[in-house]
C-alpha positions in Angstrom: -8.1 27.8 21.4 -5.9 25.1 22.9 -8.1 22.2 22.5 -5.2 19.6 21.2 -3.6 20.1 24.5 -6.2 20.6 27.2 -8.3 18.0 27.4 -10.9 19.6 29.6 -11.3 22.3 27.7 -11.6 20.2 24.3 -14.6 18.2 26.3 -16.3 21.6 27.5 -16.3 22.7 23.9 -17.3 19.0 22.6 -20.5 19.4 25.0 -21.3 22.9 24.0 -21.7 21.9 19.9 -21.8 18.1 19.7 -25.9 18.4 19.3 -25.9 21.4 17.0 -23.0 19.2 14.8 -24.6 16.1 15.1 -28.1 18.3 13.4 -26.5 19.6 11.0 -24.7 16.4 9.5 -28.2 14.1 10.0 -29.7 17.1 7.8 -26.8 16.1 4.8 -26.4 12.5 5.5 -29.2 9.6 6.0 -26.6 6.7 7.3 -26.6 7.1 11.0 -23.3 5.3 11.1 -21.9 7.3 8.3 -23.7 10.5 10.1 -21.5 9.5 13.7 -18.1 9.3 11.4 -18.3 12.3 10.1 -19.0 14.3 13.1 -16.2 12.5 15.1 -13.9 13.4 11.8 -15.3 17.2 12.7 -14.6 17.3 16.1 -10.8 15.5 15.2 -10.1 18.4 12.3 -11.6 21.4 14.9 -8.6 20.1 17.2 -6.0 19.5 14.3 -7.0 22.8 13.2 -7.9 25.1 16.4 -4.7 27.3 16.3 -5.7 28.4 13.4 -8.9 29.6 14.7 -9.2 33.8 15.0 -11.8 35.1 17.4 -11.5 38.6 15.7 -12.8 36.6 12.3 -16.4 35.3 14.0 -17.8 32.9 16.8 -16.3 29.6 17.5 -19.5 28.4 16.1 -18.9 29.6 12.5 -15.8 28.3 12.3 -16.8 24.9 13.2 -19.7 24.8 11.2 -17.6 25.4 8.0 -15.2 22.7 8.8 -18.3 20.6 9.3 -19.0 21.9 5.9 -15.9 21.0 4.4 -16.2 17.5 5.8 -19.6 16.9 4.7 -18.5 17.7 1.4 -15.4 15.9 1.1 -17.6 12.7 2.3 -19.5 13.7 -0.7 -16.9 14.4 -3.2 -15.4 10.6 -2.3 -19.0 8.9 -2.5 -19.3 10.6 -6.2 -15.7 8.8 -6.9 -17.1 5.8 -5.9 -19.8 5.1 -7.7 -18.4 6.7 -11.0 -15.4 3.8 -10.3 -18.0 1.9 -9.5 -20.3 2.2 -12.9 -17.2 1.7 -14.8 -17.1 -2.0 -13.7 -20.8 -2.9 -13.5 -21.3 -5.4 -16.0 -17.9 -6.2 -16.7 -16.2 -9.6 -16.5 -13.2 -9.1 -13.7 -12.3 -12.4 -13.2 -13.6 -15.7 -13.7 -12.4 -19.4 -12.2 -9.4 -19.9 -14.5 -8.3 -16.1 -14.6 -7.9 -16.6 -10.5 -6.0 -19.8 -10.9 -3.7 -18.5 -13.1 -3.5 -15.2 -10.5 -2.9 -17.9 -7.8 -0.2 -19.7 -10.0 1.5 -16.8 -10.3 1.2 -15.7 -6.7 3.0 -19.2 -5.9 5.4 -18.9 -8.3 6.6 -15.4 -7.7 6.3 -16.7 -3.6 9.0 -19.5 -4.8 11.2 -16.4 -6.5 10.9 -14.2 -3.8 12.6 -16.9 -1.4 15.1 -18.3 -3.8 15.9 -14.4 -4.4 16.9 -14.0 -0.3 18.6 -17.3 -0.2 21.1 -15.2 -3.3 21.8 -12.5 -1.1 23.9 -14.7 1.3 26.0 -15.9 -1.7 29.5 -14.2 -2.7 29.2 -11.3 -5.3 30.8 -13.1 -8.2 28.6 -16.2 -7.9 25.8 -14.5 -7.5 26.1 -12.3 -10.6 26.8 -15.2 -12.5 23.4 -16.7 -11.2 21.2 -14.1 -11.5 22.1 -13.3 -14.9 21.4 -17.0 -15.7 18.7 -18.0 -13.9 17.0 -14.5 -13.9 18.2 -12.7 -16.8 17.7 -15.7 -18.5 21.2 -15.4 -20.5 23.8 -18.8 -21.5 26.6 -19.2 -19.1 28.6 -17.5 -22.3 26.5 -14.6 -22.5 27.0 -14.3 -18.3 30.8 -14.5 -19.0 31.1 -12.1 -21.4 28.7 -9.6 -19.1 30.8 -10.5 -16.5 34.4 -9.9 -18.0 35.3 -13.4 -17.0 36.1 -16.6 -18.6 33.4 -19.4 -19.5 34.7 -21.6 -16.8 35.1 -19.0 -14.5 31.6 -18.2 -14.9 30.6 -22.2 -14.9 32.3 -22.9 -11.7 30.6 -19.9 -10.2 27.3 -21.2 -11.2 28.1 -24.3 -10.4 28.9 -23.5 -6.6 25.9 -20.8 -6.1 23.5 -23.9 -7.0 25.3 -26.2 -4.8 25.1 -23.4 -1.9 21.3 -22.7 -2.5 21.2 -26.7 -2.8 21.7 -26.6 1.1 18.8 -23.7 1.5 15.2 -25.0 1.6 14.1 -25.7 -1.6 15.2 -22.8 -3.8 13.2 -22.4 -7.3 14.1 -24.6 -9.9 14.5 -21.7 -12.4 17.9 -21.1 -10.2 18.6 -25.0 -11.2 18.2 -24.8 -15.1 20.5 -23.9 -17.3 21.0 -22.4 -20.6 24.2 -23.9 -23.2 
């Protein structure tokens, strides 16, 4: 069959079992919209599938009722996943008003990261090492030095110059303006 590729013959064989489909999904499904999905999701896998489809084996018929089966089933298989994911969190507290303002807080605040992390990425190597070990890692401009293999000044007039730099970017975070003794 060569229905992925010749459009008139995928509509001559779309005509000859779109009614016989169509019953035999409205017989396993009561959702007329859900009932029209799946048929269409038929018709799609019988082209996806139709090289695969041996004459010698039975009609054209069979074969697409049992990939009708097998997507009537897999319909079934997710609905059953659903509502066991579903009765898991029935009657459980997800989130209430100060949970989603402390998700929104965080949002922001990881928003403010995520550009102050890109405005970094146009800095030289050494100064931003020295930075991101700082105001990331969260270590002393020491600790940074000694990471770094380079002096404590070294490492302080590094710092010193990737704040000034992300100084003249839009409002990095002020995590990257701290700093540790």
């Amino acid at each position: 069959m060569r229905l992925n590729e010749d459009p008139a013959a995928f509509e001559a064989f779309y005509r000859r079992h779109i009614d016989p489909v169509m019953r035999f999904v409205v017989r396993r499904v009561t959702d007329p919209h859900l009932a029209a999905d799946l048929t269409a999701d038929i018709f799609l896998a019988a082209m996806d599938s139709a090289r695969t489809y041996r004459s010698d084996r039975g009609s054209e018929t069979a074969w697409l009722y049992g990939i009708a089966r097998n997507v009537v089933n897999a319909q079934f298989r997710r609905s059953v996943r659903e509502a066991q994911v579903t009765s898991r969190v029935e009657g459980r507290r997800l989130m209430d008003e100060d949970d989603l303002e402390r998700m929104e807080e965080r949002i922001d605040a990881e928003r403010q990261m995520r550009g102050a992390l890109e405005a970094m990425k146009g800095l030289p190597e050494g100064e931003r090492a020295v930075l991101e070990l700082v105001a990331v890692d969260q270590l002393s401009v020491a600790e940074a030095a000694g990471a770094l293999g380079i002096r404590r000044v070294t490492a302080r007039v590094r710092l010193h110059r990737a704040r000034r730099a992300l100084q003249d970017v839009a409002s990095p975070s002020a995590v990257f303006m701290e700093e540790r003794a």
